[in-house]
Backbone as XML, in Angstrom:
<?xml version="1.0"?>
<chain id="A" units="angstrom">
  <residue number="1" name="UNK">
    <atom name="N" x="-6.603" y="-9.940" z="-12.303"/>
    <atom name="CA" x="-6.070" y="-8.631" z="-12.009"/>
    <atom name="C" x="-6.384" y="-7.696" z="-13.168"/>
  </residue>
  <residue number="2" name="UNK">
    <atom name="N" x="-6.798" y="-6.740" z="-12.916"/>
    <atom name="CA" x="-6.539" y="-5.539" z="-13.921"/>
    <atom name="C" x="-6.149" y="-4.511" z="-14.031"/>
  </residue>
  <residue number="3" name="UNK">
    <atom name="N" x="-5.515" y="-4.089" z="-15.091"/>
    <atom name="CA" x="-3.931" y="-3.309" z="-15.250"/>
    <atom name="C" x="-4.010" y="-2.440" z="-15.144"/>
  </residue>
  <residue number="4" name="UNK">
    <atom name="N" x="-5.685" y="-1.914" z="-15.612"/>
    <atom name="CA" x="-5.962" y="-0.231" z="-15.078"/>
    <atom name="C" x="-6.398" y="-0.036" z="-13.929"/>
  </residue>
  <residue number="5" name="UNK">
    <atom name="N" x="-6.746" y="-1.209" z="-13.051"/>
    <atom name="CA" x="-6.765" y="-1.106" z="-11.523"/>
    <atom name="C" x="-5.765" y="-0.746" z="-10.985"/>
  </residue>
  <residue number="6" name="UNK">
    <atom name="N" x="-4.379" y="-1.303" z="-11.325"/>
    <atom name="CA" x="-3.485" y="-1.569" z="-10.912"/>
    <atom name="C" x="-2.779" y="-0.131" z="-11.257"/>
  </residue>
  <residue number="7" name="UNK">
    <atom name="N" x="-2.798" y="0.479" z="-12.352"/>
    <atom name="CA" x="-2.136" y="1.913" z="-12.635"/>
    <atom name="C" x="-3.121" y="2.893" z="-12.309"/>
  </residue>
  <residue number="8" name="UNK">
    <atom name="N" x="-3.860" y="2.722" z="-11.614"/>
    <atom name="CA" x="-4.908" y="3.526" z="-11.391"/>
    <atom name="C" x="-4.251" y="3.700" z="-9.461"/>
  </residue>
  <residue number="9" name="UNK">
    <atom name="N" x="-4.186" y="2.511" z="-9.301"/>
    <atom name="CA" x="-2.960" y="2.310" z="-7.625"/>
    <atom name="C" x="-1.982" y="3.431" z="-7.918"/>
  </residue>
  <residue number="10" name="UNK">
    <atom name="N" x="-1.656" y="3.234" z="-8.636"/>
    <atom name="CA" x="-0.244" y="3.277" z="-8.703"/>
    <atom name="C" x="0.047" y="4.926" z="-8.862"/>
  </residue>
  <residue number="11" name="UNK">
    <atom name="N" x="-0.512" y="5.482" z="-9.902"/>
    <atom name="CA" x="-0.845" y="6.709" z="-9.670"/>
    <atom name="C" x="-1.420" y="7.282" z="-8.868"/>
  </residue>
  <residue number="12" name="UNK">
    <atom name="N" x="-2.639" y="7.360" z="-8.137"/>
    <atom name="CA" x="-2.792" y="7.866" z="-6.474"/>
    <atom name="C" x="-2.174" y="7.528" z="-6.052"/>
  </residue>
  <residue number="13" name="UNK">
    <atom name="N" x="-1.619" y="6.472" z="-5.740"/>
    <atom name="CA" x="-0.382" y="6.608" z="-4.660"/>
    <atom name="C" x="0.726" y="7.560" z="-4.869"/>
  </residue>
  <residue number="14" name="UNK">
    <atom name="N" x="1.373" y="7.838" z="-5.937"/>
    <atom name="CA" x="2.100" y="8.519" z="-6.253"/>
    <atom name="C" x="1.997" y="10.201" z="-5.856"/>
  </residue>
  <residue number="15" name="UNK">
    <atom name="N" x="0.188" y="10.214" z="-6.473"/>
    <atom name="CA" x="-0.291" y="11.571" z="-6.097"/>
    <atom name="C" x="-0.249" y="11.832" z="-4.743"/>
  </residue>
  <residue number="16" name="UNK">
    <atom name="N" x="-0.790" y="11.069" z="-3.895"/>
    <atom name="CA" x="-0.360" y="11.246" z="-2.301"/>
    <atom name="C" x="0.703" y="11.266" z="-1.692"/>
  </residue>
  <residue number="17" name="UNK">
    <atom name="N" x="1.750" y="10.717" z="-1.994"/>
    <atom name="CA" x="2.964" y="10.869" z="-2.068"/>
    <atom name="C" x="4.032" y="12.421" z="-2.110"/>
  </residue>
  <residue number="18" name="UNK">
    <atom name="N" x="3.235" y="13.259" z="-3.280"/>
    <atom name="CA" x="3.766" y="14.541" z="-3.741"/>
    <atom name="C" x="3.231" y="15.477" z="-2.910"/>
  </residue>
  <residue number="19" name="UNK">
    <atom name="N" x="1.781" y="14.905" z="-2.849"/>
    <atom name="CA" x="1.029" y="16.366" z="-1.759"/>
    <atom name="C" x="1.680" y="15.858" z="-0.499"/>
  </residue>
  <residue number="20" name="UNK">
    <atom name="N" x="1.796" y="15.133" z="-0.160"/>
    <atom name="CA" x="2.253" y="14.818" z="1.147"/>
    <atom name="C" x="3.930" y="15.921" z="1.325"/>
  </residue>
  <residue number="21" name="UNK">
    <atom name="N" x="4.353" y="15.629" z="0.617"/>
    <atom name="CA" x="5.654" y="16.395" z="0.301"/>
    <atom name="C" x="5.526" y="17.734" z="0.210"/>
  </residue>
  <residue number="22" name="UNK">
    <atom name="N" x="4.834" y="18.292" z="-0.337"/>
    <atom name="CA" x="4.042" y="19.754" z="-0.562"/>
    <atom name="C" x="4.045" y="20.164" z="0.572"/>
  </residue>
  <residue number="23" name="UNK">
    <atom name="N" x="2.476" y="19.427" z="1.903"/>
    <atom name="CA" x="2.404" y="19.541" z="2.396"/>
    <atom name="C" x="3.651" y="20.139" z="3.738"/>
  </residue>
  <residue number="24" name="UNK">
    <atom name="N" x="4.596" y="19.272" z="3.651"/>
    <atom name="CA" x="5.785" y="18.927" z="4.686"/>
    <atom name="C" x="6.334" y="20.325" z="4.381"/>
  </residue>
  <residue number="25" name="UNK">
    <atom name="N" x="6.488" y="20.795" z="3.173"/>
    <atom name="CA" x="7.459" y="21.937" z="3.049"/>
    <atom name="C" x="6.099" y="23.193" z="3.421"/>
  </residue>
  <residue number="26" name="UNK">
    <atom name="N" x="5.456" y="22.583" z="3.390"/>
    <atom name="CA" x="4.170" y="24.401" z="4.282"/>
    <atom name="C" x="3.738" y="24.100" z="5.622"/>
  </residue>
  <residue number="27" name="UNK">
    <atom name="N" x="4.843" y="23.513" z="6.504"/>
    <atom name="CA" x="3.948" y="22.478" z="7.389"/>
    <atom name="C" x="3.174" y="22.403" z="8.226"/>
  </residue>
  <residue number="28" name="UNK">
    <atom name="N" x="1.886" y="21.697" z="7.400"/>
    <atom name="CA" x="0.802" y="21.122" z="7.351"/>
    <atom name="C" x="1.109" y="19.771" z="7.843"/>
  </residue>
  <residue number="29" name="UNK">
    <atom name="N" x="1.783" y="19.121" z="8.507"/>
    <atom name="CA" x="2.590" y="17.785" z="9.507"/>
    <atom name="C" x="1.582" y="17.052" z="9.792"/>
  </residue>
  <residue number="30" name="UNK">
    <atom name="N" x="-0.227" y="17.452" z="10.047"/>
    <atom name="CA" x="-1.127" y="16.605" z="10.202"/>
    <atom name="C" x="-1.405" y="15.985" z="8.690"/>
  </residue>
  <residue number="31" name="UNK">
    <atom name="N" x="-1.654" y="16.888" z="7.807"/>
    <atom name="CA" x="-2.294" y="16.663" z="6.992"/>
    <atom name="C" x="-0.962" y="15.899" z="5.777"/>
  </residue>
  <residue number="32" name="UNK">
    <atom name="N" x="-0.097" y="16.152" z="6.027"/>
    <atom name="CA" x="0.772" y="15.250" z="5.460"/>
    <atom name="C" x="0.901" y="14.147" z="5.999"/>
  </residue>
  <residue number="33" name="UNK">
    <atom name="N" x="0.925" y="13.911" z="7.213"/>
    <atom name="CA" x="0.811" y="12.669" z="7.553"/>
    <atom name="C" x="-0.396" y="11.368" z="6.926"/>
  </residue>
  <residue number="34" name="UNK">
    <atom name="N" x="-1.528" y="12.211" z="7.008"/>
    <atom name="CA" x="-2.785" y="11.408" z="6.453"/>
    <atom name="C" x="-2.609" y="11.321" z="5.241"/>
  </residue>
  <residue number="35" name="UNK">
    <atom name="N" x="-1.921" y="11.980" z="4.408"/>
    <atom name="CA" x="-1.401" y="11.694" z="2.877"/>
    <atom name="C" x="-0.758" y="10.470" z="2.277"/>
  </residue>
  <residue number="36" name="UNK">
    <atom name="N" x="0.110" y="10.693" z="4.091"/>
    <atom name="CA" x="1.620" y="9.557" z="3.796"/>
    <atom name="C" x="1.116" y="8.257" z="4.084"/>
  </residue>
  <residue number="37" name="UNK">
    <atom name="N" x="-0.238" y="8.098" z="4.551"/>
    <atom name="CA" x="-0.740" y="6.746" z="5.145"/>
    <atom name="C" x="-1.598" y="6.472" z="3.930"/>
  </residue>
  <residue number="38" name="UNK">
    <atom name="N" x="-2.138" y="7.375" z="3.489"/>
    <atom name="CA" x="-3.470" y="6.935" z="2.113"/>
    <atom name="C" x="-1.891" y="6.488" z="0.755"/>
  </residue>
  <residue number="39" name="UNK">
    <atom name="N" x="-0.761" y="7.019" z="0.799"/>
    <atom name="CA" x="0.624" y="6.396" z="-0.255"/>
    <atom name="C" x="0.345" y="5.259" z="0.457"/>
  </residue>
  <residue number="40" name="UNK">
    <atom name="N" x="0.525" y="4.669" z="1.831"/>
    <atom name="CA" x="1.318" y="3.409" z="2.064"/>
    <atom name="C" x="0.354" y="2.564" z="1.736"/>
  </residue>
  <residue number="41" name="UNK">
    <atom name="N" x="-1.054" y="2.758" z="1.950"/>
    <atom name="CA" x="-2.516" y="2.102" z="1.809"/>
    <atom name="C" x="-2.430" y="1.647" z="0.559"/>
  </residue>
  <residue number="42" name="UNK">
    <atom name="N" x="-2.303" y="2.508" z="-0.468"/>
    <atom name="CA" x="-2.447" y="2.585" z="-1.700"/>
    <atom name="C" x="-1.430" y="1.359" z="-2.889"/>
  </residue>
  <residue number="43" name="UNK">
    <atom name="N" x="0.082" y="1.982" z="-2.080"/>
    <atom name="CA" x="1.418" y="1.610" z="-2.979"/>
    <atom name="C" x="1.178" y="0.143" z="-2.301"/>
  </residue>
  <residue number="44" name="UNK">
    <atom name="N" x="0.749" y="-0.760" z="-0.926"/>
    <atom name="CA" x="0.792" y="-2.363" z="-0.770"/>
    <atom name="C" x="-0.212" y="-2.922" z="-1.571"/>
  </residue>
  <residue number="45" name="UNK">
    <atom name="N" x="-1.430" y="-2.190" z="-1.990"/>
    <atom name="CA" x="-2.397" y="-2.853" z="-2.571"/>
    <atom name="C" x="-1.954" y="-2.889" z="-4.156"/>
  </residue>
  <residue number="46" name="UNK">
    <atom name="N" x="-1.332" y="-1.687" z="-4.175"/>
    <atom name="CA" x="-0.797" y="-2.087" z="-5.963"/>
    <atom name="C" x="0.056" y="-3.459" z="-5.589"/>
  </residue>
  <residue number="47" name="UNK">
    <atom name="N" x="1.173" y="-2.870" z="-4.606"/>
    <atom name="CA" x="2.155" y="-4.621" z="-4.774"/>
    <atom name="C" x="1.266" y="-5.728" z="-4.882"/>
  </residue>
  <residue number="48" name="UNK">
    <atom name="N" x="0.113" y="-5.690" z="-3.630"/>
    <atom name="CA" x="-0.303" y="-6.717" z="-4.084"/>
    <atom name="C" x="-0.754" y="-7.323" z="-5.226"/>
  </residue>
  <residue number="49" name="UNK">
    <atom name="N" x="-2.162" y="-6.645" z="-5.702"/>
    <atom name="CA" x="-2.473" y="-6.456" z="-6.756"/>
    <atom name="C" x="-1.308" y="-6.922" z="-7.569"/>
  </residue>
  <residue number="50" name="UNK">
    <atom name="N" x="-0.180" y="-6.370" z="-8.435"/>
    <atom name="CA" x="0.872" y="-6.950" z="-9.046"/>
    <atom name="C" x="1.195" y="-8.072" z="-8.496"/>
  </residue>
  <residue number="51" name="UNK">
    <atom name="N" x="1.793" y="-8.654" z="-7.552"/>
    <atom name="CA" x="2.248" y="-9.976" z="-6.900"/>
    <atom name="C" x="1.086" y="-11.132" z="-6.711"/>
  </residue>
  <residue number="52" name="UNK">
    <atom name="N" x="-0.037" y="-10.514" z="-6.515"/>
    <atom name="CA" x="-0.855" y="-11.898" z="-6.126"/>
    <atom name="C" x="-1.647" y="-11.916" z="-7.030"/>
  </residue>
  <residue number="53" name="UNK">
    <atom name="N" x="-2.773" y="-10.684" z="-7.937"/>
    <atom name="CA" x="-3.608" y="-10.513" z="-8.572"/>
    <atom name="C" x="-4.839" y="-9.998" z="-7.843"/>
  </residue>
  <residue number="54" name="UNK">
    <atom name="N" x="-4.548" y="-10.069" z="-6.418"/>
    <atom name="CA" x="-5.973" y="-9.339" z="-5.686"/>
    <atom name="C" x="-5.400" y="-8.453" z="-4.818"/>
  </residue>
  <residue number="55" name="UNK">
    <atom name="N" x="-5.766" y="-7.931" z="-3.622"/>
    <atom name="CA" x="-5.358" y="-7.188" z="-2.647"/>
    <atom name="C" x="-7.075" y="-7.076" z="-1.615"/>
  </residue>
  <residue number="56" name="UNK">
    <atom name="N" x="-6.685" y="-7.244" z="-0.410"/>
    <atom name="CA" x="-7.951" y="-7.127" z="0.622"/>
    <atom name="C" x="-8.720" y="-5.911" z="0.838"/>
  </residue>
  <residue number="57" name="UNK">
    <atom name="N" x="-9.916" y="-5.968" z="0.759"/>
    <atom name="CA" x="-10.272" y="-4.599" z="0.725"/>
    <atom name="C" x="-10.789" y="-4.083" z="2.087"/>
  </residue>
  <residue number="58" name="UNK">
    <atom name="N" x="-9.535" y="-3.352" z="2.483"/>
    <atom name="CA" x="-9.426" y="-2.955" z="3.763"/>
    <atom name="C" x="-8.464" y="-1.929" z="3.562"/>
  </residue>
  <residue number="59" name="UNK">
    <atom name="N" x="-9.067" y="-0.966" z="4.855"/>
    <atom name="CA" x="-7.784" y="0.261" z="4.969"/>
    <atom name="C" x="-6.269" y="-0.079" z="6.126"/>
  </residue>
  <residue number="60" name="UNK">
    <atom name="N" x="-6.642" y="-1.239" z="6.645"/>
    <atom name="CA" x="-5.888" y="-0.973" z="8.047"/>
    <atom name="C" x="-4.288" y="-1.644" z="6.909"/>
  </residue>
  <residue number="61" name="UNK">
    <atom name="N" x="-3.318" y="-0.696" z="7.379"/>
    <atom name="CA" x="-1.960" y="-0.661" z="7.329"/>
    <atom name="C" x="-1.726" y="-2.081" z="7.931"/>
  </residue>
  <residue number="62" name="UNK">
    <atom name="N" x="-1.849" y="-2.601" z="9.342"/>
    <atom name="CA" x="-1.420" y="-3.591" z="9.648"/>
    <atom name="C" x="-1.833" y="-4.858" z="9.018"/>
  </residue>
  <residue number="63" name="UNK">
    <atom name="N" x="-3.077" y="-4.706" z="8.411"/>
    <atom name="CA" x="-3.731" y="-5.947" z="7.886"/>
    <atom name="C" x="-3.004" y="-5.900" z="6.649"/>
  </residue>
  <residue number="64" name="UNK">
    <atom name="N" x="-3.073" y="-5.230" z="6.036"/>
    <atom name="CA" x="-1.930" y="-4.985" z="4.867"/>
    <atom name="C" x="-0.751" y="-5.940" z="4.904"/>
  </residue>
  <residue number="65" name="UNK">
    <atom name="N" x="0.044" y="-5.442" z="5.632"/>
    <atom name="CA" x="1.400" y="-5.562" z="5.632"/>
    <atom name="C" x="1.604" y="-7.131" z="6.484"/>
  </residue>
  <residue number="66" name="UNK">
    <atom name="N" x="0.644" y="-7.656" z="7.147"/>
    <atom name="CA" x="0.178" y="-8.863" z="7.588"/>
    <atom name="C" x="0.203" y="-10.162" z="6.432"/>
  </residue>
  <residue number="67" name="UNK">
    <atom name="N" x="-0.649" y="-9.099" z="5.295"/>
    <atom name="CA" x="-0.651" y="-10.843" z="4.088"/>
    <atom name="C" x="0.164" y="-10.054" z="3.041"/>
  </residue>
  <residue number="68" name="UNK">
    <atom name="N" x="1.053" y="-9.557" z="3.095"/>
    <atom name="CA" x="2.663" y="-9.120" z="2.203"/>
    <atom name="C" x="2.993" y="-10.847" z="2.091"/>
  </residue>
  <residue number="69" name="UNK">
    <atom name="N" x="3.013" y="-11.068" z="0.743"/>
    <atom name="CA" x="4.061" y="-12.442" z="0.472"/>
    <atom name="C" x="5.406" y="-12.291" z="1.049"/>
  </residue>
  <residue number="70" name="UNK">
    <atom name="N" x="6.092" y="-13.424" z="1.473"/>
    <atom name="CA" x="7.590" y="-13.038" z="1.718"/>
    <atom name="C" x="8.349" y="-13.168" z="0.743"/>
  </residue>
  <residue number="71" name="UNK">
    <atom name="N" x="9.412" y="-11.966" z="1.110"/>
    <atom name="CA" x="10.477" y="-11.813" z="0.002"/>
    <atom name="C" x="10.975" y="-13.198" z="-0.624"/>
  </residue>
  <residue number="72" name="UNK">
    <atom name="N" x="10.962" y="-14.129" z="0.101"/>
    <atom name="CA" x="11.508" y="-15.443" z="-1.181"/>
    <atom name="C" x="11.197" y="-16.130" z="-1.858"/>
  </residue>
  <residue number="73" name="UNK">
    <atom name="N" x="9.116" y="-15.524" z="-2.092"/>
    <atom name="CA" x="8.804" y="-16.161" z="-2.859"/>
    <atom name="C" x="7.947" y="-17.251" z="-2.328"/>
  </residue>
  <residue number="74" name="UNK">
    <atom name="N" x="8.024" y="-17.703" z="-1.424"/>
    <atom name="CA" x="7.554" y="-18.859" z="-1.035"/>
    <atom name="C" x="5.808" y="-18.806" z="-1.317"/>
  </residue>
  <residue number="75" name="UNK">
    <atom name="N" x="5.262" y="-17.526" z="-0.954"/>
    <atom name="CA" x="4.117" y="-17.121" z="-1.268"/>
    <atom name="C" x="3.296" y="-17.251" z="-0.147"/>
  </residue>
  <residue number="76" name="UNK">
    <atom name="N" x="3.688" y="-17.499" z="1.336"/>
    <atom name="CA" x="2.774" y="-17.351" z="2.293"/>
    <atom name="C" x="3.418" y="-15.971" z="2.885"/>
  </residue>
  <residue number="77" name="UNK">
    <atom name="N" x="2.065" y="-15.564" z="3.555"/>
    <atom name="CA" x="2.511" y="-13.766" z="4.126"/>
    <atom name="C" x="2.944" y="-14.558" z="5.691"/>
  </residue>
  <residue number="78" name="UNK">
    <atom name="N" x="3.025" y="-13.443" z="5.773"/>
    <atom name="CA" x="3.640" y="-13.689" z="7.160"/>
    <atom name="C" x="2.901" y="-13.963" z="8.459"/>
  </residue>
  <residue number="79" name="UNK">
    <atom name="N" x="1.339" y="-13.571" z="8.434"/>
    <atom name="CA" x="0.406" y="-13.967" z="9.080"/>
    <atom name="C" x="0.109" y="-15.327" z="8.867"/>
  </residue>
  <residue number="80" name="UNK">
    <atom name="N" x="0.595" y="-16.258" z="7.564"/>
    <atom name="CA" x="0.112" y="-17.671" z="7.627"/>
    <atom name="C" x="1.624" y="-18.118" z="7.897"/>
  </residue>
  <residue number="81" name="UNK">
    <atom name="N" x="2.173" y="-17.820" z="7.857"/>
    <atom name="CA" x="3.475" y="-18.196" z="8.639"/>
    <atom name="C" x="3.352" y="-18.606" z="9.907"/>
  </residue>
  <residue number="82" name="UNK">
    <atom name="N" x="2.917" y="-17.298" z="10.438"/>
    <atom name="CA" x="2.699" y="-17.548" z="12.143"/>
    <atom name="C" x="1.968" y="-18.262" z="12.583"/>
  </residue>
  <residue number="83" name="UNK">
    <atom name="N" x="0.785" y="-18.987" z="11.767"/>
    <atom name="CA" x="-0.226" y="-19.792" z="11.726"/>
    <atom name="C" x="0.254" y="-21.161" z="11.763"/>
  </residue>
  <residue number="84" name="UNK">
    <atom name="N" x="1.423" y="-21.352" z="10.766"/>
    <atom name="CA" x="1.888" y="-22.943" z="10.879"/>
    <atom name="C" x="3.008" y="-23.152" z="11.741"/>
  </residue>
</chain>
């Protein structure tokens, strides 16, 4: 993993996050929306990135949130869950 990958996440996401907000208060409702999806894109690949040391390089939200470790640690996402 690397840390300026990882704060390099972490900050665009953040930045998309604010314009997205910007956006909402001039509303711009499309274009905030596509903001609010490039944050969610952004902020799972940092988790990952932090939690696993890699993250998939892909845009889709669902594939994302598909190999999320589960909260207890166990360390399988929830797509290899459904697998066993």
């Amino acid at each position: 993993m690397s840390f300026s990958e990882a704060q390099i996440l972490k900050k665009r996401s953040s930045d998309f996050l604010e314009e997205s907000k910007h956006l909402i208060d001039i509303k711009k409702y499309d274009l905030a929306i596509f903001n609010m999806e490039q944050y969610c894109e952004l902020i799972l690949k940092y988790a990952m990135l932090i939690k696993l040391g890699y993250y998939p390089r892909t845009h889709s939200l669902k594939e994302l949130i598909s190999q999320l470790p589960l909260p207890d640690g166990r360390g399988l996402s929830r797509e290899e869950q459904r697998k066993s």
